[in-house]
C-alpha positions as a Python dict, from the first residue, in 0.01 Angstrom:
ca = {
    (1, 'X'): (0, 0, 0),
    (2, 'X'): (-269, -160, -170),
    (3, 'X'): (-255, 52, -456),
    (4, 'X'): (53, -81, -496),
    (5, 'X'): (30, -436, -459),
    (6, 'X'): (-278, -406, -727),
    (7, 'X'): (-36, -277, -944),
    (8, 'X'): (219, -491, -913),
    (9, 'X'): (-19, -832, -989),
    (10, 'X'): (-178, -632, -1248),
    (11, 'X'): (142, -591, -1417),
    (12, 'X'): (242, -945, -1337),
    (13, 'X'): (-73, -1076, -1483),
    (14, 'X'): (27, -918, -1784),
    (15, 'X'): (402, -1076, -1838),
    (16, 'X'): (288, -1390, -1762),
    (17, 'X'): (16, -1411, -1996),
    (18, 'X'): (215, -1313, -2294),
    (19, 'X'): (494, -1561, -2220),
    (20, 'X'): (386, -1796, -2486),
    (21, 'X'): (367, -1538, -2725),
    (22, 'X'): (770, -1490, -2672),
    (23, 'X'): (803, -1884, -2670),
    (24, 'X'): (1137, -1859, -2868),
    (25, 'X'): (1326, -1656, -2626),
    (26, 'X'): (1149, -1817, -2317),
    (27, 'X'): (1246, -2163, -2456),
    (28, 'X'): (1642, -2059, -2437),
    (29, 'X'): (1616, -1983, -2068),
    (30, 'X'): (1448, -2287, -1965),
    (31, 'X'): (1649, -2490, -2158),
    (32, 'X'): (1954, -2364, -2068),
    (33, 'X'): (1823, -2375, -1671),
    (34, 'X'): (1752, -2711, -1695),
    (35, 'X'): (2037, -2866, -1853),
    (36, 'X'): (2232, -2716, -1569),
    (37, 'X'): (2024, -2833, -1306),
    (38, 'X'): (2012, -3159, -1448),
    (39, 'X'): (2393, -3190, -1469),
    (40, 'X'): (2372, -3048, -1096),
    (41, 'X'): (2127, -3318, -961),
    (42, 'X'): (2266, -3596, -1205),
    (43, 'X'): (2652, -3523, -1047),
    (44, 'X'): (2598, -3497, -653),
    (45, 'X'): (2358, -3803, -709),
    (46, 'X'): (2666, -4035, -784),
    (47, 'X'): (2789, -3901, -411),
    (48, 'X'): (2453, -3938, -264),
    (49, 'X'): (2438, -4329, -413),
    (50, 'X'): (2808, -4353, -272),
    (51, 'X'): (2732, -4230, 49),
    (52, 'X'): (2412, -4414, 84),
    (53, 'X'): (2576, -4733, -3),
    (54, 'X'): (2895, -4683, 247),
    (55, 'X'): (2684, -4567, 511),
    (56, 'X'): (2393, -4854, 483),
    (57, 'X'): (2683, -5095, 566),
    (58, 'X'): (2693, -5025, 943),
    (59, 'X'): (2504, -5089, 1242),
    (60, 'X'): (2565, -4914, 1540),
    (61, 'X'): (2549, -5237, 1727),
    (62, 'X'): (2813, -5383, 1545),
    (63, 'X'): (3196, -5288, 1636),
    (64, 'X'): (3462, -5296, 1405),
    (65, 'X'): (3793, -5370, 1551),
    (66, 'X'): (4105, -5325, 1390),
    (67, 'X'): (4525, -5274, 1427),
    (68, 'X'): (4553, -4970, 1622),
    (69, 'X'): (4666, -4657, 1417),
    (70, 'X'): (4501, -4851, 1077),
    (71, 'X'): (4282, -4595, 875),
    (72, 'X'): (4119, -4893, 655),
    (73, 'X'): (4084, -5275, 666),
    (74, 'X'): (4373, -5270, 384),
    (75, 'X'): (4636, -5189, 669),
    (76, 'X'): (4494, -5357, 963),
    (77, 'X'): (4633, -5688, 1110),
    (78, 'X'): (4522, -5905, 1370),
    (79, 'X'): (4680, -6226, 1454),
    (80, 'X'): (4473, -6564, 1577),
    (81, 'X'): (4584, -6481, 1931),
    (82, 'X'): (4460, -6130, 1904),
    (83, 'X'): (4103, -6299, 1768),
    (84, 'X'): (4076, -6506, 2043),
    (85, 'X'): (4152, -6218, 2299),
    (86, 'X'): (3890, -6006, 2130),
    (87, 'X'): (3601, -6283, 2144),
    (88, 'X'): (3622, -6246, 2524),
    (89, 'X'): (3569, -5920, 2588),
    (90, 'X'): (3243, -5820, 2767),
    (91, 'X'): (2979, -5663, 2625),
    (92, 'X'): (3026, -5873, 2287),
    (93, 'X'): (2693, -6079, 2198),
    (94, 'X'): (2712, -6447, 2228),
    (95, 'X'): (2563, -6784, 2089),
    (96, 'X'): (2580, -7037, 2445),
    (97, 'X'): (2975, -7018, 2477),
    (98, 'X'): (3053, -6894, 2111),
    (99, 'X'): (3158, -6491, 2045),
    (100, 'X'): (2928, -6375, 1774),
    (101, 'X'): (3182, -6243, 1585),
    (102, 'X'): (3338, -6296, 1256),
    (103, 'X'): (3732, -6249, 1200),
    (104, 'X'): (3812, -6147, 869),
    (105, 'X'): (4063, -6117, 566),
    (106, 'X'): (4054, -5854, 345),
    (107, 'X'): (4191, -5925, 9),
    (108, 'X'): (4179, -5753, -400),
    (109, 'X'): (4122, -5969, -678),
    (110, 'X'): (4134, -5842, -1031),
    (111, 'X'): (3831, -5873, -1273),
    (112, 'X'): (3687, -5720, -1558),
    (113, 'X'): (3419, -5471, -1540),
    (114, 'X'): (3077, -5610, -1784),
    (115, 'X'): (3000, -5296, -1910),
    (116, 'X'): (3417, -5215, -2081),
    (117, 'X'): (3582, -5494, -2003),
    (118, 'X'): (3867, -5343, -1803),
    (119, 'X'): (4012, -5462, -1517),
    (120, 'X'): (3909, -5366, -1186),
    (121, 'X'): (3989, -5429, -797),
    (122, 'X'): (3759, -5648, -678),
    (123, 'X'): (3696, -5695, -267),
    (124, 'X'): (3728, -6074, -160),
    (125, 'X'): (3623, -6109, 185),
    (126, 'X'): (3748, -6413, 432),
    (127, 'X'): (3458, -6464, 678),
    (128, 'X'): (3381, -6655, 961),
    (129, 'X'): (3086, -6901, 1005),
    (130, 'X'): (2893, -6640, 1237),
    (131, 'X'): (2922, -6409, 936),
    (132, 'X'): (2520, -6441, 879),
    (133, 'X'): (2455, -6411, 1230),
    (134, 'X'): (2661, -6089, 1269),
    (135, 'X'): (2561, -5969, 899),
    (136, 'X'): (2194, -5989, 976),
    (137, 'X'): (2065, -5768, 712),
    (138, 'X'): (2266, -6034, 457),
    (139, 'X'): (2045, -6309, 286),
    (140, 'X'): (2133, -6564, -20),
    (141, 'X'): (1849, -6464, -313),
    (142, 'X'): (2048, -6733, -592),
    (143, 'X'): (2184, -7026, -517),
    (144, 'X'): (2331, -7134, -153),
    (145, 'X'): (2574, -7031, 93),
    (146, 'X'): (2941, -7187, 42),
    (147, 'X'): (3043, -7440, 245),
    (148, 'X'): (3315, -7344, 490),
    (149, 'X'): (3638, -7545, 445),
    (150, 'X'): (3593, -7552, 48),
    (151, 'X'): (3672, -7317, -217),
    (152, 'X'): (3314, -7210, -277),
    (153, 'X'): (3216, -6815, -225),
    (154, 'X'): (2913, -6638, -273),
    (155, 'X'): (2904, -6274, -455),
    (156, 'X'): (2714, -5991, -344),
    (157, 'X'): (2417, -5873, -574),
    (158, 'X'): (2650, -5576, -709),
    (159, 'X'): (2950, -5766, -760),
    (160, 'X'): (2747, -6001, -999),
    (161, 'X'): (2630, -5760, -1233),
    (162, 'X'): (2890, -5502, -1232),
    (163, 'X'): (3182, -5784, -1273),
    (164, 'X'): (3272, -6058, -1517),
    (165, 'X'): (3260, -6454, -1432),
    (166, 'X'): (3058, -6362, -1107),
    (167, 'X'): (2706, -6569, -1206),
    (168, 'X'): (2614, -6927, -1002),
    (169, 'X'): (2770, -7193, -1151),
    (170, 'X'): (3087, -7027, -1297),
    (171, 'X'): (3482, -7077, -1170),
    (172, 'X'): (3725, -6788, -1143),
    (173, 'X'): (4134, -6858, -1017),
    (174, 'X'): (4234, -6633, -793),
    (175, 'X'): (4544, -6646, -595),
    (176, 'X'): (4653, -7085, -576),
    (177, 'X'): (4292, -7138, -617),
    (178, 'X'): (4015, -7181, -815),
    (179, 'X'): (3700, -7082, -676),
    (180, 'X'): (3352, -7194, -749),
    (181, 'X'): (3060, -6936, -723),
    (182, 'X'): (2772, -7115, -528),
    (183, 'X'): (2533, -6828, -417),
    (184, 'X'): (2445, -6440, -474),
    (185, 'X'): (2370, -6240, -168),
    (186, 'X'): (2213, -5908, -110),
    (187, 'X'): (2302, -5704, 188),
    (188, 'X'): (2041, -5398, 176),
    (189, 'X'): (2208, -5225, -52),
    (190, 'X'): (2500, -5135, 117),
    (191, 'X'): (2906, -5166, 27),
    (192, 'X'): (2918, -5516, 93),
    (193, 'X'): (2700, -5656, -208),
    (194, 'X'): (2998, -5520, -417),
    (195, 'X'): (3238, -5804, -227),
    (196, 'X'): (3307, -6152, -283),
    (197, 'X'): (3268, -6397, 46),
    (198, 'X'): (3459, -6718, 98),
    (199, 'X'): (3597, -6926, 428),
    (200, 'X'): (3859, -6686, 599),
    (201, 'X'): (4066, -7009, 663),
    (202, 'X'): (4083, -7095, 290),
    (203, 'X'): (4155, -6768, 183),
    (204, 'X'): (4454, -6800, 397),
    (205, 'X'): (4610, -7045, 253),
    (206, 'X'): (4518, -6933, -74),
    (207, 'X'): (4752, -6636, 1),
    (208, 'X'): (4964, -6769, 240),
    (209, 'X'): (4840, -6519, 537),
    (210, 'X'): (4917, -6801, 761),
    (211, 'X'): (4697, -6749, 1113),
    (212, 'X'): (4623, -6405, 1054),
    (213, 'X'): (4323, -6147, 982),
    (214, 'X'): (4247, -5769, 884),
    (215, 'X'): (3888, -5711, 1133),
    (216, 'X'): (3686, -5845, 1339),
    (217, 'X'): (3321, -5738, 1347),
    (218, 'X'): (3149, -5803, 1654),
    (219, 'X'): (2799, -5809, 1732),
    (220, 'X'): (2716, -5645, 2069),
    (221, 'X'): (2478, -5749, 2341),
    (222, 'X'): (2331, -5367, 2241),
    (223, 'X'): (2405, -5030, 2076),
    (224, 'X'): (2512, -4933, 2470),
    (225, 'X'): (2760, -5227, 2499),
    (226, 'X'): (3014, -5019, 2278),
    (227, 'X'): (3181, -4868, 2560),
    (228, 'X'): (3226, -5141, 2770),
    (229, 'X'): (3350, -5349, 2465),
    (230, 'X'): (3570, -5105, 2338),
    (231, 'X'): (3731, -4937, 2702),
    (232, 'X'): (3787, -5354, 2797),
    (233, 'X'): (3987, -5395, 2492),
    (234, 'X'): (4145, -5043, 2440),
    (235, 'X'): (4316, -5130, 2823),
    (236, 'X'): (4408, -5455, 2773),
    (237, 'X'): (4802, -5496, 2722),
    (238, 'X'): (4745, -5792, 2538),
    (239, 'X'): (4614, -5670, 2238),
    (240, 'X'): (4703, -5299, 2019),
    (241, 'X'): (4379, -5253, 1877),
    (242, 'X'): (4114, -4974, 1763),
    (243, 'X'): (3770, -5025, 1840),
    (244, 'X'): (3489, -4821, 1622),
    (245, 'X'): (3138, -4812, 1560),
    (246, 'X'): (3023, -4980, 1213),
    (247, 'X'): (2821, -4663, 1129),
    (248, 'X'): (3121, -4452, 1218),
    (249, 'X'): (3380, -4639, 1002),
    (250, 'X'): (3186, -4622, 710),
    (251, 'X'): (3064, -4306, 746),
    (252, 'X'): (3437, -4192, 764),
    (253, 'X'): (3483, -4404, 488),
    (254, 'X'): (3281, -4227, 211),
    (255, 'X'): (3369, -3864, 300),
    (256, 'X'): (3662, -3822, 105),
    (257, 'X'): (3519, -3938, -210),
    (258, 'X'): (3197, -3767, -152),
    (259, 'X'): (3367, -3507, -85),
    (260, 'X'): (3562, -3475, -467),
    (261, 'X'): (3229, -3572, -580),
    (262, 'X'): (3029, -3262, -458),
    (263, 'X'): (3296, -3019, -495),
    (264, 'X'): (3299, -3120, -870),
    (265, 'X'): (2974, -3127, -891),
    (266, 'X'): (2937, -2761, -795),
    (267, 'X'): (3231, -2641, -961),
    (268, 'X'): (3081, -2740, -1286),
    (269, 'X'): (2723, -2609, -1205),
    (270, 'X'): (2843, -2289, -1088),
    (271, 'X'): (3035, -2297, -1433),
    (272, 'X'): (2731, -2390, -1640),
    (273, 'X'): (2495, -2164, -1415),
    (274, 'X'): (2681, -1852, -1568),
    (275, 'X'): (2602, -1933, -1877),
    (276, 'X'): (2266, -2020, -1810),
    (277, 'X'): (2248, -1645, -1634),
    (278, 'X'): (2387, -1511, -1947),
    (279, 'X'): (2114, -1663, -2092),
    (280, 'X'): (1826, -1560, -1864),
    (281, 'X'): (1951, -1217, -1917),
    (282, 'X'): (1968, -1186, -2277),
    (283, 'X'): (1602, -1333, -2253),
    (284, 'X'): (1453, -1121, -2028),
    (285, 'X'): (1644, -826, -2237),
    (286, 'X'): (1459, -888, -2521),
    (287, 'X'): (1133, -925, -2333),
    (288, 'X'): (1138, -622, -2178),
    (289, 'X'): (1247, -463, -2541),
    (290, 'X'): (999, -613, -2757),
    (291, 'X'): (738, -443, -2471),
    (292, 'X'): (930, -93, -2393),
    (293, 'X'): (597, 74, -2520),
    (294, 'X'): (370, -144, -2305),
    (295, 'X'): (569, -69, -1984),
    (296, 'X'): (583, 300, -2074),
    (297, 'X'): (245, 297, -2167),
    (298, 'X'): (140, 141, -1776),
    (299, 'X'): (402, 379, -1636),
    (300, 'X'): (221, 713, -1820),
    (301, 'X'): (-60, 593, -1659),
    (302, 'X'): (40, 553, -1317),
    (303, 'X'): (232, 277, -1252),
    (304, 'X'): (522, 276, -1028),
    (305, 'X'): (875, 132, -1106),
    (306, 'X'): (834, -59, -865),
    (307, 'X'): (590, -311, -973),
    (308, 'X'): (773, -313, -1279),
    (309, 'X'): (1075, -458, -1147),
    (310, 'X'): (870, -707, -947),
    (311, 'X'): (666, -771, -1269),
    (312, 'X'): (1017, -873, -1439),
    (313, 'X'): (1148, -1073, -1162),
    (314, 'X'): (850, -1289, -1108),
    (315, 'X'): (869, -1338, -1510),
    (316, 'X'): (1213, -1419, -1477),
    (317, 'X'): (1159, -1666, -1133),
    (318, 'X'): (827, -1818, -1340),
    (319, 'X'): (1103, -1903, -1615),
    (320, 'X'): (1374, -2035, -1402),
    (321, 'X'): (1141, -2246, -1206),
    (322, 'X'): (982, -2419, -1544),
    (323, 'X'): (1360, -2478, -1589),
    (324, 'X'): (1398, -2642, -1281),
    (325, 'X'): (1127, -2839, -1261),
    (326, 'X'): (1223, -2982, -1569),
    (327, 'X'): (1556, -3036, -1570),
    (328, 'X'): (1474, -3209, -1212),
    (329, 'X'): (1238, -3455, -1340),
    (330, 'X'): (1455, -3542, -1663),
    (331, 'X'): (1771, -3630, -1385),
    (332, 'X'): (1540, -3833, -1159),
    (333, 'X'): (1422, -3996, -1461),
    (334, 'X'): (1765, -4057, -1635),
    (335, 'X'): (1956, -4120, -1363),
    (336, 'X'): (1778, -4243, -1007),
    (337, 'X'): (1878, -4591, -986),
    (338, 'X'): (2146, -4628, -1258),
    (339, 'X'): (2356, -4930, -1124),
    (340, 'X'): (2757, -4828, -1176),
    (341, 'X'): (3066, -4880, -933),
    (342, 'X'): (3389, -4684, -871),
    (343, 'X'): (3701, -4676, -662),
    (344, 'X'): (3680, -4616, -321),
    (345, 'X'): (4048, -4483, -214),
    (346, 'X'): (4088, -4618, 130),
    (347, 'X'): (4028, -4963, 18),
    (348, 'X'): (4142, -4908, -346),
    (349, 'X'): (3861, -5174, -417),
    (350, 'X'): (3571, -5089, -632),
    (351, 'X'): (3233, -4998, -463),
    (352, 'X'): (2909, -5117, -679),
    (353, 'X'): (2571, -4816, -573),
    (354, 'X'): (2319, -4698, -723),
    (355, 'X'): (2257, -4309, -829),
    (356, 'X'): (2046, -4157, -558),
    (357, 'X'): (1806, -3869, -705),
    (358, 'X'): (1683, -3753, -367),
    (359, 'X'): (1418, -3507, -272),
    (360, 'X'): (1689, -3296, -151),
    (361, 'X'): (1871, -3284, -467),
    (362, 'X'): (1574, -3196, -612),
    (363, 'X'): (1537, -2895, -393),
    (364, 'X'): (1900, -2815, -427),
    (365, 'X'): (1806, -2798, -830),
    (366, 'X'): (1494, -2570, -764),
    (367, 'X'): (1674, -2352, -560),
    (368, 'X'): (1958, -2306, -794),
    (369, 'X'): (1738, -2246, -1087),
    (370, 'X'): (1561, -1979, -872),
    (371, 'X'): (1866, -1817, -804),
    (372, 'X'): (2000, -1775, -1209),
    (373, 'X'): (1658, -1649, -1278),
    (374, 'X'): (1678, -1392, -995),
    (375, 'X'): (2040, -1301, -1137),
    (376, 'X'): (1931, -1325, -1464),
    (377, 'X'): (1629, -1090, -1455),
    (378, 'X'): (1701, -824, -1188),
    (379, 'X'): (1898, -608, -1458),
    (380, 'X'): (1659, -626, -1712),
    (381, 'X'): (1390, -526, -1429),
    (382, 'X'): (1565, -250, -1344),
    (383, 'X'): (1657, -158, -1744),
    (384, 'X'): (1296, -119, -1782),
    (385, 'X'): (1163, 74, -1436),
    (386, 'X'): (1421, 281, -1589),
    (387, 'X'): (1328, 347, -1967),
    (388, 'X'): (1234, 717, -2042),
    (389, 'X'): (868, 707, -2091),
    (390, 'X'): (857, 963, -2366),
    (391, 'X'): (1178, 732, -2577),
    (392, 'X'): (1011, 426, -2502),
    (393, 'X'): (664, 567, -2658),
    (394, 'X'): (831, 638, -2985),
    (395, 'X'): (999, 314, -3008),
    (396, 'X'): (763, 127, -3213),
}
């Protein structure tokens, strides 16, 4: 046994030492490793950002309460009596006598993207005046807050440098209105900095919703009010609503798109990886070729197969993992970060995130890598365990 395992880092020793002396043929398979990994890492980092961004917009002591049978704030309703009948369930947080609660309107507004100047939807949200109160996690960093009862708005940090017109100081029509932009807000990140907020009332008119609105998000008196908030309202025969979590909407929200996202994202790896095997082969071919008499020679003198193959494999592994490695850190580099925004299909409103190079992407990549080395080097191992000794003496 430990004649063996001598062997076997003896022989390992060996391959690894001459690697840069076969820098040529190395270089192909670590190349070609990590451009796969990094379009690997780079691709399921746009649904990491997505998700990240969807799911940072709830709090699972907020409720979101909408039509029943609605799948999305686009085909909710919710008329002012049904508002006022939802600030008085129990279990909702309140301010002396006031609900903290904001009812909402949900509209698309067409602007051009910065970066091509195409058109894109762009989510206009009516609020309430709690909306800071139940937004917590919002602040204003430029400007102010709008005034309620004006046509002023304020534009989430995403919004305002995905989108054109969006800066302090500048007027966009939308709708029978013109609106002025008074503030930027950011909102940790999440879906909501890619929105534009103005007085729910106003926006009515603007569109001629009359008394009528999409949500309402409702700040409980805890995470472990939701079931008394929701089972009061769910029995009540004088509304036909849904009541969900924050964190569970959202979360719901982003899975279909994730969803395309990663399945793409593999597809197209799994594509590129069998190239890159292809590669890692014809590499590891040529290594074990160009030292046919060295492995013959160890063999003639007592070494088993066995380490051979292992001696190949760890070559090949050594490879892919330099491959990796790289490829990782030019994605996290390149990409982690990168500001862009895209449709999200319940909503068919655009979503502003950030590409999330996460330490489990990484892994993901290092694994991957590790397995089109394995692939790519166990049949050249096993090509030269299996050279004749006496043919492989005569070759050079």
């Amino acid at each position: 046994m430990f004649n063996w395992i001598g062997q076997t880092l003896a022989v390992t020793a060996l391959n690894l030492r001459t690697i840069p002396q076969r820098l040529g043929s190395s270089g192909v398979a670590i190349v070609g490793i990590a451009g796969v990994v990094i379009v690997f890492v780079s691709v399921l980092s746009i649904a990491a950002g997505f998700t990240a961004a969807m799911q940072g917009s709830g709090s699972s002591s907020r409720a979101l309460v909408m039509r029943s049978g609605a799948d999305s704030e686009m085909t909710s309703g919710l008329s002012g009596a049904d508002v006022d009948v939802i600030k008085q369930a129990p279990g909702l947080r309140r301010d002396g006598q006031n609900a903290v609660a904001s009812a909402e309107l949900f509209v698309i507004i067409d602007l051009p993207k910065i970066s091509t100047n195409t058109p894109a939807n762009v989510p206009m949200r009516g609020v309430d005046r709690t909306v800071l109160t139940v937004r917590d996690e919002a602040t204003i960093v430029e400007g102010r807050m709008f005034e309620f009862g004006t046509n002023e708005i304020v534009v989430g940090r995403g919004a305002n440098v995905q989108f054109a017109g969006l800066t302090v100081g500048n007027e966009l029509k939308s709708g029978q209105n013109v609106w002025k932009v008074v503030g930027v807000f950011e909102a940790d990140g999440s879906v909501h900095e890619t929105e534009i907020w103005c007085d729910a009332r106003v926006l009515q008119g603007a569109y001629r919703r009359g008394n009528s609105y999409q949500t309402l998000l409702a700040r409980l008196d805890s995470a472990d009010s939701f079931d008394t908030f929701r089972d009061w309202l769910t029995s009540n025969p004088q509304v036909n609503v849904q009541v969900r979590r924050e964190t569970e909407y959202y979360a719901a929200q982003s899975r279909a798109l994730s969803g395309l996202i990663q399945g793409v994202g593999f597809g197209i790896a799994a594509l590129m990886g069998i190239g890159a095997v292809f590669g890692a082969i014809l590499t590891m071919y040529t290594a074990v070729s160009t030292r046919s008499r060295e492995i013959a020679t160890l063999r003639a003198l007592g070494f088993n197969t066995t380490s051979v193959v292992v001696s190949v494999l760890v070559e090949s592994l050594a490879l892919a993992a330099l491959g990796g490695a790289l490829g990782g850190v030019a994605a996290y580099l390149a990409f982690n970060g990168y500001q862009t925004s895209t449709m999200n299909f319940q909503t068919f409103s655009q979503v502003a995130f950030a590409f999330q190079v996460t330490p489990q992407l990484l892994v993901m990549g290092l694994v991957y890598a590790l397995m089109m080395g394995f692939v790519g080097g166990i049949f050249p191992a096993i090509r030269a365990a299996r050279l004749p000794i006496p043919t492989a003496l005569r070759e050079l």
